[in-house]
N, CA, C and O atoms as CSV, one atom per row, in Angstrom:
chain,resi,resn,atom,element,x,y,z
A,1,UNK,N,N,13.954,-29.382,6.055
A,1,UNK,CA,C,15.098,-28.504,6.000
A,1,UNK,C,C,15.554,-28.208,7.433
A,1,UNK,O,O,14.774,-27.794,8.291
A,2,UNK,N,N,16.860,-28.441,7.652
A,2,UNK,CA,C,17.161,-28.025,9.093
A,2,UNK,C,C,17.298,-26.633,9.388
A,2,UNK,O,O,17.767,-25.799,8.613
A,3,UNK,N,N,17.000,-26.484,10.187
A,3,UNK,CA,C,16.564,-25.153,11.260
A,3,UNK,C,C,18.451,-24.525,11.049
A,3,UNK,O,O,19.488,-25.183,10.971
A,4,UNK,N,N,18.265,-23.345,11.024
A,4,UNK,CA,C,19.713,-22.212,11.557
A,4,UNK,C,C,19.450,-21.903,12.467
A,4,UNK,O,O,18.372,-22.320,12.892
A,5,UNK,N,N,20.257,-20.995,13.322
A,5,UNK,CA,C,20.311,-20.620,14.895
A,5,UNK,C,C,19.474,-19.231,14.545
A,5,UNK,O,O,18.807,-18.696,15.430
A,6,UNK,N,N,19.534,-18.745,13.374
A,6,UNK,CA,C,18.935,-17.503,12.955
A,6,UNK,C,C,17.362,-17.773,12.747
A,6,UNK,O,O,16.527,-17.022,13.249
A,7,UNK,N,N,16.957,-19.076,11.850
A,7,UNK,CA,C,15.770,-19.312,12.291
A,7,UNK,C,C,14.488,-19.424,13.751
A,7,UNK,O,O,13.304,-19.101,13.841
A,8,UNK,N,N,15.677,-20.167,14.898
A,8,UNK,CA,C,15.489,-20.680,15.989
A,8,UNK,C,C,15.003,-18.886,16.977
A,8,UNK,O,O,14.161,-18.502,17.789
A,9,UNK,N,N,15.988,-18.412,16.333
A,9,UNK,CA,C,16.088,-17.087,17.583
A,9,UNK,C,C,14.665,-15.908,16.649
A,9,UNK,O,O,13.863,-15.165,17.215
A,10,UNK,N,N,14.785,-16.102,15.449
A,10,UNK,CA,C,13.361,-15.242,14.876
A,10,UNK,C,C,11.909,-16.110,15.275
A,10,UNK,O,O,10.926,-15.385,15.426
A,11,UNK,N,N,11.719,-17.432,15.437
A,11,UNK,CA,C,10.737,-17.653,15.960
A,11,UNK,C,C,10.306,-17.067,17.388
A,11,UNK,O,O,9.203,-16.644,17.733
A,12,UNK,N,N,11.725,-17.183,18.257
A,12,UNK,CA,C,10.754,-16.872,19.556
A,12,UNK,C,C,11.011,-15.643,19.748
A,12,UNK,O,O,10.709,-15.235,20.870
A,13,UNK,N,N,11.658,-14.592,18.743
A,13,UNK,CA,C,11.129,-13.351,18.800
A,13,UNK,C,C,10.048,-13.159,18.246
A,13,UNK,O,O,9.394,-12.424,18.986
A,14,UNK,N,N,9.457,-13.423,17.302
A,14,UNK,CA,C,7.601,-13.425,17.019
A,14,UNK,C,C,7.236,-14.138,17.435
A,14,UNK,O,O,6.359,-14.790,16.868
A,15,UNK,N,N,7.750,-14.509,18.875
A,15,UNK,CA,C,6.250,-15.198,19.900
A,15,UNK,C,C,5.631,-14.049,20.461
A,15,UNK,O,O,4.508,-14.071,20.967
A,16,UNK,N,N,6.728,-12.530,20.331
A,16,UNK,CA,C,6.148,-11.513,20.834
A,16,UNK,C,C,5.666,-10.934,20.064
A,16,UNK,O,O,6.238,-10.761,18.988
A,17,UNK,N,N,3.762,-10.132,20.455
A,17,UNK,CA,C,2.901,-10.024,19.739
A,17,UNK,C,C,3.428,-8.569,18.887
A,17,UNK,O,O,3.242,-8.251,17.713
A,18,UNK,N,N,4.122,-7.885,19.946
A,18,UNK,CA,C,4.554,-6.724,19.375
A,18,UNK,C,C,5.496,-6.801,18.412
A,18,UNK,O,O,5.208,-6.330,17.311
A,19,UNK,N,N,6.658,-7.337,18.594
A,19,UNK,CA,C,7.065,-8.128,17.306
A,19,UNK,C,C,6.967,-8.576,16.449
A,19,UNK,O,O,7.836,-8.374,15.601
A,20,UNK,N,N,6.205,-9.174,16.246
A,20,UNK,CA,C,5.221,-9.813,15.236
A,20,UNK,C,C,4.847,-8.841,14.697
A,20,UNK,O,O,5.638,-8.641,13.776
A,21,UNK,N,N,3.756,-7.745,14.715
A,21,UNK,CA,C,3.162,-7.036,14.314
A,21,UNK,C,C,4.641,-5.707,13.767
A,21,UNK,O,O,4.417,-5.038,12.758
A,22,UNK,N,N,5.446,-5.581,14.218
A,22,UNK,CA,C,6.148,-4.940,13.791
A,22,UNK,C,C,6.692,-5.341,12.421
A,22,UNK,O,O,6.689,-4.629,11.417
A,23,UNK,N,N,7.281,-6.915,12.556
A,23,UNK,CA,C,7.717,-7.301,11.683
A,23,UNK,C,C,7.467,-7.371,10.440
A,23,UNK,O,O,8.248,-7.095,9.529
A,24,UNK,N,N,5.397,-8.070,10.270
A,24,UNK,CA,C,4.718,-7.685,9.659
A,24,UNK,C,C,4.414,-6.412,8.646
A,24,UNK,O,O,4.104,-6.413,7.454
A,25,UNK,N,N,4.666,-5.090,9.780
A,25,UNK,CA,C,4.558,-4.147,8.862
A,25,UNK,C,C,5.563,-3.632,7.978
A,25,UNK,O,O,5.371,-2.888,7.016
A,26,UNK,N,N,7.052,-4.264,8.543
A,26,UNK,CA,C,7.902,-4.029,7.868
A,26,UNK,C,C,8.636,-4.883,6.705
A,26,UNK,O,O,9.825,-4.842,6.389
A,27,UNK,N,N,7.910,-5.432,6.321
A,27,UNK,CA,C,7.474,-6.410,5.172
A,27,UNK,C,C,6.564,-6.147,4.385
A,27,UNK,O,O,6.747,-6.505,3.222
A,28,UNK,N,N,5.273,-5.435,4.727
A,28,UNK,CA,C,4.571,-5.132,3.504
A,28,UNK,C,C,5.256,-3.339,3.405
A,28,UNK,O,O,4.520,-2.719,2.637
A,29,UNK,N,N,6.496,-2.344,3.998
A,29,UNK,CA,C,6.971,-1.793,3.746
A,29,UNK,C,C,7.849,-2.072,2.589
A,29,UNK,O,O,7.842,-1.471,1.515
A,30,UNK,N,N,8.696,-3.178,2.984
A,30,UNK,CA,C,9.583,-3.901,2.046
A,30,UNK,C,C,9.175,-4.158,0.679
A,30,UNK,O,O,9.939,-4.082,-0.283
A,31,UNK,N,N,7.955,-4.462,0.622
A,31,UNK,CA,C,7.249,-5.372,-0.626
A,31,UNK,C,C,6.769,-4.277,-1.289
A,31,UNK,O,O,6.086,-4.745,-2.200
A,32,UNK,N,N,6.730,-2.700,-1.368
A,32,UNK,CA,C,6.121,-1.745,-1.427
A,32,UNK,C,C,7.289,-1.086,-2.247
A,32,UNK,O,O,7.152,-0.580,-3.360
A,33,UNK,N,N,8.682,-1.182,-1.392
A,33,UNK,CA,C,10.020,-0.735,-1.822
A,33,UNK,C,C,10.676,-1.285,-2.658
A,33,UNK,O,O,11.620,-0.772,-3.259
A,34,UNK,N,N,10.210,-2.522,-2.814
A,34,UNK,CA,C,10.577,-4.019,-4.204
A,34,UNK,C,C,10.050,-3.497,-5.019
A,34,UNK,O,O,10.738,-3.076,-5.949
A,35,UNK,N,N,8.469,-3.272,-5.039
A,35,UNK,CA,C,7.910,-3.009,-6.043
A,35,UNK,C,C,8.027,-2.381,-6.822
A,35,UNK,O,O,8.198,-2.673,-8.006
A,36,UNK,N,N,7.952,-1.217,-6.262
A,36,UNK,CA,C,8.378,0.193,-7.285
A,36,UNK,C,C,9.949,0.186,-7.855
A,36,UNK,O,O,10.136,0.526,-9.024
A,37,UNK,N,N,10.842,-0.127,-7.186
A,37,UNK,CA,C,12.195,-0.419,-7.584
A,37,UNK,C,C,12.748,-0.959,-8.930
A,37,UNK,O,O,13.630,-0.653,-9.732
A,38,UNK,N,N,11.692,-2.017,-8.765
A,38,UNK,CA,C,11.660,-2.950,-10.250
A,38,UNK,C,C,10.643,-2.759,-11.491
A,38,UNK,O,O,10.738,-3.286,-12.600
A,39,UNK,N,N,9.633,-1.862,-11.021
A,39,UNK,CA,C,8.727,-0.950,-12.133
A,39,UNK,C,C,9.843,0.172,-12.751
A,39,UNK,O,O,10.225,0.360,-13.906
A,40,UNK,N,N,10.177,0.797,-11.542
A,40,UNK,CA,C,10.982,1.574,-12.524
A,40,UNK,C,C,12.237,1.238,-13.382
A,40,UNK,O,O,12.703,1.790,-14.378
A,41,UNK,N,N,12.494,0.523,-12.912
A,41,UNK,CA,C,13.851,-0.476,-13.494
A,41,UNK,C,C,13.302,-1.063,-14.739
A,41,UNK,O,O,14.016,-1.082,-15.742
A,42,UNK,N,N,12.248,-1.484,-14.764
A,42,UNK,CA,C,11.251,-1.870,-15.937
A,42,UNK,C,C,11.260,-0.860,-17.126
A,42,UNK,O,O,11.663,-0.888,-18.289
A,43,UNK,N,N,10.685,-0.024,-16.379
A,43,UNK,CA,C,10.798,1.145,-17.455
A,43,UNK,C,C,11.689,1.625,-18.043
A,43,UNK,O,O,11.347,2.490,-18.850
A,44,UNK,N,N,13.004,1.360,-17.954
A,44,UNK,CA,C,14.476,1.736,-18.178
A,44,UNK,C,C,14.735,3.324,-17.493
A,44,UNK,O,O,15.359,4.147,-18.163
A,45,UNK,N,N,14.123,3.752,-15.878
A,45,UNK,CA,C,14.475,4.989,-15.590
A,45,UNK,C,C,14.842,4.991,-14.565
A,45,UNK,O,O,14.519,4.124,-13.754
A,46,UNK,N,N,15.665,6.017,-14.289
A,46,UNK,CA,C,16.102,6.274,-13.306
A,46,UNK,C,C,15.396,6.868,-12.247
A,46,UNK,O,O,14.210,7.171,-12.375
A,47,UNK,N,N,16.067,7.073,-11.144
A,47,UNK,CA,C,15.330,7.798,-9.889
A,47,UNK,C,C,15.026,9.507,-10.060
A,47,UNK,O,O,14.016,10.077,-9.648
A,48,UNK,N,N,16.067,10.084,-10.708
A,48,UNK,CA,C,15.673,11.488,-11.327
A,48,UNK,C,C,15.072,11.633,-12.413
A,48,UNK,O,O,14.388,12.607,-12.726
A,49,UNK,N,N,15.381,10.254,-13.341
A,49,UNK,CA,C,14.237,10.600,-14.334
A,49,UNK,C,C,12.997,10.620,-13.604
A,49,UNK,O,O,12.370,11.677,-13.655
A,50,UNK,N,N,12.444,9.532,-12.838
A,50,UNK,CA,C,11.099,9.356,-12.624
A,50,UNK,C,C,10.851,10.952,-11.456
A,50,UNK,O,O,9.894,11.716,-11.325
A,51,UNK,N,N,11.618,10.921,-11.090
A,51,UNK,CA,C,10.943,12.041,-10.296
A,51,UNK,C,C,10.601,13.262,-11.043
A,51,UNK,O,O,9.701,14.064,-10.791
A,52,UNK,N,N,11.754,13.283,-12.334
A,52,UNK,CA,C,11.177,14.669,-12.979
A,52,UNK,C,C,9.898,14.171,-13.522
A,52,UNK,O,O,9.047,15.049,-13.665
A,53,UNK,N,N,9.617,13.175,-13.802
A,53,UNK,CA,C,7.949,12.760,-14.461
A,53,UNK,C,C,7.324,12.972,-13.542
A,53,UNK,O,O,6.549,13.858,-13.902
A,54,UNK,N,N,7.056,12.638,-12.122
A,54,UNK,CA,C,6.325,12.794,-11.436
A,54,UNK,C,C,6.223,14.451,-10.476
A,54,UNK,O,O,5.438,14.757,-9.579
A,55,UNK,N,N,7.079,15.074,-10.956
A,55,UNK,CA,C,6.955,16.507,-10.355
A,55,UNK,C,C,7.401,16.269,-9.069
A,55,UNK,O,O,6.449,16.543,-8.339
A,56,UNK,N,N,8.390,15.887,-8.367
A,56,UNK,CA,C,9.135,15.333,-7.277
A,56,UNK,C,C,10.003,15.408,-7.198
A,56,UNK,O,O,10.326,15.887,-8.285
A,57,UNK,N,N,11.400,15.213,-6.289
A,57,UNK,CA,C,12.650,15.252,-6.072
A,57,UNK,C,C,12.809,13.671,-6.344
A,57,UNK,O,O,11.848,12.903,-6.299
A,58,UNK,N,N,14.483,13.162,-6.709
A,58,UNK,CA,C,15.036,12.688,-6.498
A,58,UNK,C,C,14.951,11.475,-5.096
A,58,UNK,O,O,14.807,10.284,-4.819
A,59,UNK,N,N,15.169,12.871,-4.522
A,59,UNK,CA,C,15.464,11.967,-2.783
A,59,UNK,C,C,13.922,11.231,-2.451
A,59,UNK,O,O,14.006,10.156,-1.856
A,60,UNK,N,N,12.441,11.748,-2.804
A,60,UNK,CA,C,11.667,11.267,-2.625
A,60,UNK,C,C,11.166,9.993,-3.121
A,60,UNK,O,O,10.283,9.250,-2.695
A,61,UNK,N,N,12.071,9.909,-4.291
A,61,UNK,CA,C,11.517,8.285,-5.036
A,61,UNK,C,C,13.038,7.604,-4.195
A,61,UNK,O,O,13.114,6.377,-4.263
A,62,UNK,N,N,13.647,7.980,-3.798
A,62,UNK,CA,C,14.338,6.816,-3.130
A,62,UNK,C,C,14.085,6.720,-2.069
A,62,UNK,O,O,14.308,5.620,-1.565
A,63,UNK,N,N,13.492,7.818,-1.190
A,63,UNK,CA,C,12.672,7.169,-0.005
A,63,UNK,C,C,11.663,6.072,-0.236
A,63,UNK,O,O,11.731,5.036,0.427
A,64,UNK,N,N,10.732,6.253,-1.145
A,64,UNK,CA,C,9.453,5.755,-1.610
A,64,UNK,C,C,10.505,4.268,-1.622
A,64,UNK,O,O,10.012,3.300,-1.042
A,65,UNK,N,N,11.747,4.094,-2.183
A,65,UNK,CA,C,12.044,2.630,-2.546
A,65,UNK,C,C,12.802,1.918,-1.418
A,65,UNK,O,O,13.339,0.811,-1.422
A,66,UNK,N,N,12.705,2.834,-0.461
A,66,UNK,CA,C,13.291,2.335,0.758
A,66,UNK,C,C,12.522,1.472,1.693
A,66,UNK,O,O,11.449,1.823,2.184
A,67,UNK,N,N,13.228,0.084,1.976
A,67,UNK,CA,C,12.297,-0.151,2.525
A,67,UNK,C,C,12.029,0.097,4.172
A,67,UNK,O,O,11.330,-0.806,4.633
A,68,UNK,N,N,12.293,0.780,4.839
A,68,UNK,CA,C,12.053,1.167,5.913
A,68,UNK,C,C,11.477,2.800,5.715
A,68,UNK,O,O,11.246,3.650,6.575
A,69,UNK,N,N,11.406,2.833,4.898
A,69,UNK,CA,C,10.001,4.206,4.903
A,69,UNK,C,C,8.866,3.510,4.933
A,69,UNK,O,O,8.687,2.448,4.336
A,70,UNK,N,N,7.760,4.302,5.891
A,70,UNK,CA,C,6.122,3.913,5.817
A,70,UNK,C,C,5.614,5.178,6.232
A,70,UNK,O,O,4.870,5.334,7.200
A,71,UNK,N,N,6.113,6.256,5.330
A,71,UNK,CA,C,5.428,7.535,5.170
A,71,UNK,C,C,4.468,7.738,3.554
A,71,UNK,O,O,3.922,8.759,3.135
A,72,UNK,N,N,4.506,6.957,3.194
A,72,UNK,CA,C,3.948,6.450,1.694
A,72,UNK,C,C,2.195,6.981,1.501
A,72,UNK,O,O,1.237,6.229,1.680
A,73,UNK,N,N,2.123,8.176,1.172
A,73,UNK,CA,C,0.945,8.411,0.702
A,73,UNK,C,C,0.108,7.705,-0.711
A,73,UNK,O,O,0.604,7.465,-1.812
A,74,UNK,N,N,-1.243,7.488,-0.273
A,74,UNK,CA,C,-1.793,6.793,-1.681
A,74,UNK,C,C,-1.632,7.575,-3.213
A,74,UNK,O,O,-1.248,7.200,-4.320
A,75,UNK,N,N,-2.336,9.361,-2.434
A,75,UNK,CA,C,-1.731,10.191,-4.062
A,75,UNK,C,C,-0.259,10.292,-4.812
A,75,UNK,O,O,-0.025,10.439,-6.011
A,76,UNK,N,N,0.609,10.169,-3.751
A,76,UNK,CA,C,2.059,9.821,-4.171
A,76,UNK,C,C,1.856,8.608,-4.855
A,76,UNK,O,O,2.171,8.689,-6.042
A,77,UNK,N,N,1.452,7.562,-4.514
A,77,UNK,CA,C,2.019,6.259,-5.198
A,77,UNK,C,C,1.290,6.204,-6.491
A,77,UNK,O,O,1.585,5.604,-7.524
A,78,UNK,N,N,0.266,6.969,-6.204
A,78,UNK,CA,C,-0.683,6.770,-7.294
A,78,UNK,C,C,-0.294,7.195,-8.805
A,78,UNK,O,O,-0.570,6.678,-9.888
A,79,UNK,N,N,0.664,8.658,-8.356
A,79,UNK,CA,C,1.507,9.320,-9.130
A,79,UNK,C,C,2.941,8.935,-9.836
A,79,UNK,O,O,3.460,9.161,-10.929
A,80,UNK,N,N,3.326,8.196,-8.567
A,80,UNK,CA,C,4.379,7.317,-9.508
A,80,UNK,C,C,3.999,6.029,-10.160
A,80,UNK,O,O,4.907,5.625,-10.886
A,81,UNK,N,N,2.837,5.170,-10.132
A,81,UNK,CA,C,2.222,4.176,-10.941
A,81,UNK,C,C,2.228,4.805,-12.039
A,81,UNK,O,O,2.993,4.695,-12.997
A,82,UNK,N,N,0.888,5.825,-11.788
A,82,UNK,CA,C,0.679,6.662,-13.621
A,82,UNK,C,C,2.047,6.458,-14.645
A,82,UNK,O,O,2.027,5.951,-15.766
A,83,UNK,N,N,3.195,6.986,-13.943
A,83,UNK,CA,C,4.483,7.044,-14.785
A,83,UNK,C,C,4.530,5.808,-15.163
A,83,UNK,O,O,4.360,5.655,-16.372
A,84,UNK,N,N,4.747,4.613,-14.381
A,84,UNK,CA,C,5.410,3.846,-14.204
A,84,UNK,C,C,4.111,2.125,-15.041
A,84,UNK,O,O,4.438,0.938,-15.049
A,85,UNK,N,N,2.713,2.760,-15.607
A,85,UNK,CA,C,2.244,2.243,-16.169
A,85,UNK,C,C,1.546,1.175,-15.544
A,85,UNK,O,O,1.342,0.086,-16.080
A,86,UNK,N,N,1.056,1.615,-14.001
A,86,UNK,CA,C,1.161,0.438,-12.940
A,86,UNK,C,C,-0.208,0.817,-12.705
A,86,UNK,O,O,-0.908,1.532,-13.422
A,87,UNK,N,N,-0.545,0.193,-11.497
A,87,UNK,CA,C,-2.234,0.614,-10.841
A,87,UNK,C,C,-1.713,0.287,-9.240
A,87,UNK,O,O,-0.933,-0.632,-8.991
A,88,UNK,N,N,-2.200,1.071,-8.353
A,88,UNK,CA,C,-2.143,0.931,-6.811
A,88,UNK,C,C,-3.466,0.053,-6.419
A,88,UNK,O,O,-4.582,0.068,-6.937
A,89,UNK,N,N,-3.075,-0.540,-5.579
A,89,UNK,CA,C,-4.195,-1.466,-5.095
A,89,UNK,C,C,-4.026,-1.614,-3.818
A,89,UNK,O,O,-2.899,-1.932,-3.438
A,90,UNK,N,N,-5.108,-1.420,-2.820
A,90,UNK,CA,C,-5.170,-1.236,-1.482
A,90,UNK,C,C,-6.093,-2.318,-0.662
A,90,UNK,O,O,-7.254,-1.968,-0.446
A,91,UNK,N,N,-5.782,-3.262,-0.315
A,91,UNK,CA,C,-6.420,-4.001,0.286
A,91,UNK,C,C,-6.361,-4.267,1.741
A,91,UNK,O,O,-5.369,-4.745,2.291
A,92,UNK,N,N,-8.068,-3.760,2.683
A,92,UNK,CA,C,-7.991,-3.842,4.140
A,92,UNK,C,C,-9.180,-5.036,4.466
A,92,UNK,O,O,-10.178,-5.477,3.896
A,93,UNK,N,N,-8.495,-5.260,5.642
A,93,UNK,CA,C,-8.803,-7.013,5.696
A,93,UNK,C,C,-9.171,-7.265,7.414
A,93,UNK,O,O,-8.273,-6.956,8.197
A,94,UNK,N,N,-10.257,-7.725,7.891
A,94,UNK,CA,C,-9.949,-8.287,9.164
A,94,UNK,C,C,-8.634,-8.536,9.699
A,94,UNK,O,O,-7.781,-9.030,8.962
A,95,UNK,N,N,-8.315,-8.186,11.171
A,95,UNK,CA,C,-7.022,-9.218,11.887
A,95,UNK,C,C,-6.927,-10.309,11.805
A,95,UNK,O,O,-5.883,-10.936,11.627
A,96,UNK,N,N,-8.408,-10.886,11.965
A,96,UNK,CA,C,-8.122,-12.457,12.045
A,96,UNK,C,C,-8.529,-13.106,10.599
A,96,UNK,O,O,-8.858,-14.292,10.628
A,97,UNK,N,N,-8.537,-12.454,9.376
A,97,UNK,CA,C,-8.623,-13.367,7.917
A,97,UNK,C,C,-6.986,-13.898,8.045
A,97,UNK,O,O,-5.880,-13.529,8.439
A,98,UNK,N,N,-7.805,-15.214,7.313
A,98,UNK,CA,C,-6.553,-16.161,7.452
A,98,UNK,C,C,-5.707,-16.099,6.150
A,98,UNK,O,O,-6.255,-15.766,5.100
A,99,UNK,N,N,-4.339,-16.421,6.191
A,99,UNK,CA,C,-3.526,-15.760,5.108
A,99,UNK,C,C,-3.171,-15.110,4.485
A,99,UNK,O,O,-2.978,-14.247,5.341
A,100,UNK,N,N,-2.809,-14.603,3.495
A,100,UNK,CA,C,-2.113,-13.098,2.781
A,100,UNK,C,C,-3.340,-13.317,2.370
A,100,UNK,O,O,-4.215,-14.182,2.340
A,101,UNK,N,N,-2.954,-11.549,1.868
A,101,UNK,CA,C,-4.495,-11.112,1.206
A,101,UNK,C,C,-5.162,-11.098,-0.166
A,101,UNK,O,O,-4.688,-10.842,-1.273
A,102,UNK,N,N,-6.105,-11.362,0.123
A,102,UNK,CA,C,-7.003,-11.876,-1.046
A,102,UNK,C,C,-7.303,-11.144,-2.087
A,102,UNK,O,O,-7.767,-10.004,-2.057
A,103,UNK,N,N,-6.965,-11.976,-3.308
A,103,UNK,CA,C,-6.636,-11.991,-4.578
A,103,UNK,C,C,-7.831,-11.360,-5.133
A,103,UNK,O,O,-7.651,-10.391,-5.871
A,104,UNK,N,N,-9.015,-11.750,-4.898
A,104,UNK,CA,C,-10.428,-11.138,-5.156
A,104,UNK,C,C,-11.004,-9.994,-4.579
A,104,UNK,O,O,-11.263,-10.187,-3.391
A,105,UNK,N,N,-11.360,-8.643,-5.066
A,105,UNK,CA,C,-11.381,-7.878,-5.073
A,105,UNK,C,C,-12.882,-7.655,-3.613
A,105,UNK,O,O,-14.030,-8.058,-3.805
A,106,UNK,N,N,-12.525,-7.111,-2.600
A,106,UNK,CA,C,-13.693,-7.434,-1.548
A,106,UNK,C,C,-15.176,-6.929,-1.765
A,106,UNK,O,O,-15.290,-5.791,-2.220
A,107,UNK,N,N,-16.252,-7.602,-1.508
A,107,UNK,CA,C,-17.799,-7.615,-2.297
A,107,UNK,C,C,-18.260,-6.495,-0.739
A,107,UNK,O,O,-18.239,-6.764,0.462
A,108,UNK,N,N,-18.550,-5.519,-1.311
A,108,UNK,CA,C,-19.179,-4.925,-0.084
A,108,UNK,C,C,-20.926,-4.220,-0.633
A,108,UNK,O,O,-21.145,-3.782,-1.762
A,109,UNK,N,N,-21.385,-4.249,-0.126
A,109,UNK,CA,C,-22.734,-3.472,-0.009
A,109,UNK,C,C,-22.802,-1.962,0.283
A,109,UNK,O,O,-22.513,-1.498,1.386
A,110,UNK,N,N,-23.195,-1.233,-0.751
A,110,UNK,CA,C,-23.835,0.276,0.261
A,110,UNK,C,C,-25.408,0.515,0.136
A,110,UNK,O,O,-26.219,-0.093,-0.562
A,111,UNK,N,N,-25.599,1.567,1.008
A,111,UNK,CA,C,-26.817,1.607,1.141
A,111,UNK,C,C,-27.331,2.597,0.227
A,111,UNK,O,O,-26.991,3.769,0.388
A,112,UNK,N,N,-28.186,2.242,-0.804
A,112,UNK,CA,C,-28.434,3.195,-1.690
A,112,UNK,C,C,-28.670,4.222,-1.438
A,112,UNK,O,O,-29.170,4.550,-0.363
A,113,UNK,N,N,-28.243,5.354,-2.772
A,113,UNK,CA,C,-28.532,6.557,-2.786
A,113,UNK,C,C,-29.389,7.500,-2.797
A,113,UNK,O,O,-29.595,7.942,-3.927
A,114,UNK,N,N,-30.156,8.134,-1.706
A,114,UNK,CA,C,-31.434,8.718,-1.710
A,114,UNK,C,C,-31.471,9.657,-3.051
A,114,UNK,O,O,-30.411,9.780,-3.665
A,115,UNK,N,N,-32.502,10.245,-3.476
A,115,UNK,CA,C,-32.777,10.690,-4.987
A,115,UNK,C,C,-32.224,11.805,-4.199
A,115,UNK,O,O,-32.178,11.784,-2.969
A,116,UNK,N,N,-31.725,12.965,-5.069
A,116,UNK,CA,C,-31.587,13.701,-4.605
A,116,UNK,C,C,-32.886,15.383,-4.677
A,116,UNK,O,O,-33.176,15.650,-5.844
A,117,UNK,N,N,-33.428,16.172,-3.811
A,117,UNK,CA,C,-34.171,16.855,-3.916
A,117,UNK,C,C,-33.696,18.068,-4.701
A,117,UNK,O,O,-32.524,18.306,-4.409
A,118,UNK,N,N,-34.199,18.931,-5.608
A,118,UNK,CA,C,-34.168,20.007,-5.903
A,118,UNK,C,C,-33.532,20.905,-5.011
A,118,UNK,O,O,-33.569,20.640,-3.809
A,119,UNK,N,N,-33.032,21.792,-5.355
A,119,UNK,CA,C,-32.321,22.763,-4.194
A,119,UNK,C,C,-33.811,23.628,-3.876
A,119,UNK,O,O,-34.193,23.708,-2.709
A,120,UNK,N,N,-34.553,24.213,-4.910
A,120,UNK,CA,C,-35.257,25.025,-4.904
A,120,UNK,C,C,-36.978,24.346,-3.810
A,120,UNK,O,O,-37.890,24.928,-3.221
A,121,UNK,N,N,-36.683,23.151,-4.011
A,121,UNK,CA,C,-38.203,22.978,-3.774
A,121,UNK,C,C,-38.198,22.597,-1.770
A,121,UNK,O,O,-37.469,21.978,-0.994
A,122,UNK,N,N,-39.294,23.292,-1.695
A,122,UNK,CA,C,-38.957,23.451,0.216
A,122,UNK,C,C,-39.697,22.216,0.698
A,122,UNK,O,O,-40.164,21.279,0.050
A,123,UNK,N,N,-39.681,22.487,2.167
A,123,UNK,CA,C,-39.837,21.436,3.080
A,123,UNK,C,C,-41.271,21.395,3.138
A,123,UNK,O,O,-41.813,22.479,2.923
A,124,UNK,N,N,-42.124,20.283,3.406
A,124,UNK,CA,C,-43.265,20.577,3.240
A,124,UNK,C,C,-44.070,19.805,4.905
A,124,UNK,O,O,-44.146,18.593,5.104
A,125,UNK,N,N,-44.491,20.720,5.728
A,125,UNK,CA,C,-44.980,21.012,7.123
A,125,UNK,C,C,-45.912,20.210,7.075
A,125,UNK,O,O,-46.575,20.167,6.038
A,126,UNK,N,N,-46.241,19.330,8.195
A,126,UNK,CA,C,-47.350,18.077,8.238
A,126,UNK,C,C,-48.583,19.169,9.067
A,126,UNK,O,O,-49.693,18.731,9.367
C-alpha cells in the first residue's frame, strides 16, 4: 500500500520517544471511549439514561466517552459496566512485552497466608 504524506510525517513523529508514549496513551484512552459508547448504544440508552442508572450526571458519562479524558476511575467504570452488563478488565504488563496485551489472564504467585492467631492468645517469651 503506498505511503500518504500523513503516514510519512506520523512515523517520524513516533521516532520521538515522548511521542510515542503519548500517542500510545491516547489510544488506549480512545479504545476506552469506543467502548463504552457502543455498550451503551447496545443497550438502547442514552447518556442521561445511563447516568440516572449509575447515580451520576449526564456530563460525566460523556466525559467517560470522550476520548481525550484519562481521568477514568476503576469504581466509576466498574459502575457503568454493572449497568451496561459488561465486566472491566485491567491488564498491567512489562514495557518491554511484545505486542498488545495478552489475551490470557496473567499467572502470578502469592506468598501464602500465615494462619491467623487468636486475638486473645499472647506472645509467648523464649
Amino acid at each position: 500500500m503506498k505511503q500518504t504524506n500523513f503516514d510519512r510525517y506520523l512515523k517520524v513523529q513516533l521516532a520521538d520517544p515522548e511521542v510515542a508514549r503519548r500517542f500510545k496513551e491516547a489510544g488506549q484512552a480512545w479504545d476506552v471511549a469506543l467502548q463504552l459508547a457502543a455498550l451503551r448504544r447496545q443497550a438502547g440508552l442514552s447518556q442521561k439514561q445511563l447516568a440516572q442508572r449509575v447515580k451520576t450526571s449526564q456530563q460525566q458519562i460523556c466525559r467517560l466517552e470522550s476520548p481525550g479524558y484519562e481521568g477514568h476511575s476503576l469504581s466509576m467504570l466498574r459502575r457503568v459496566a454493572e449497568q451496561l452488563h459488561a465486566r472491566v478488565r485491567v491488564v498491567l504488563e512489562p514495557d518491554d512485552a511484545p505486542g498488545h496485551v495478552a489475551e490470557e489472564t496473567a499467572r502470578y504467585r502469592m506468598a501464602p497466608k500465615r494462619p491467623a492467631r487468636p486475638r486473645h492468645a499472647k506472645k509467648l517469651r523464649k
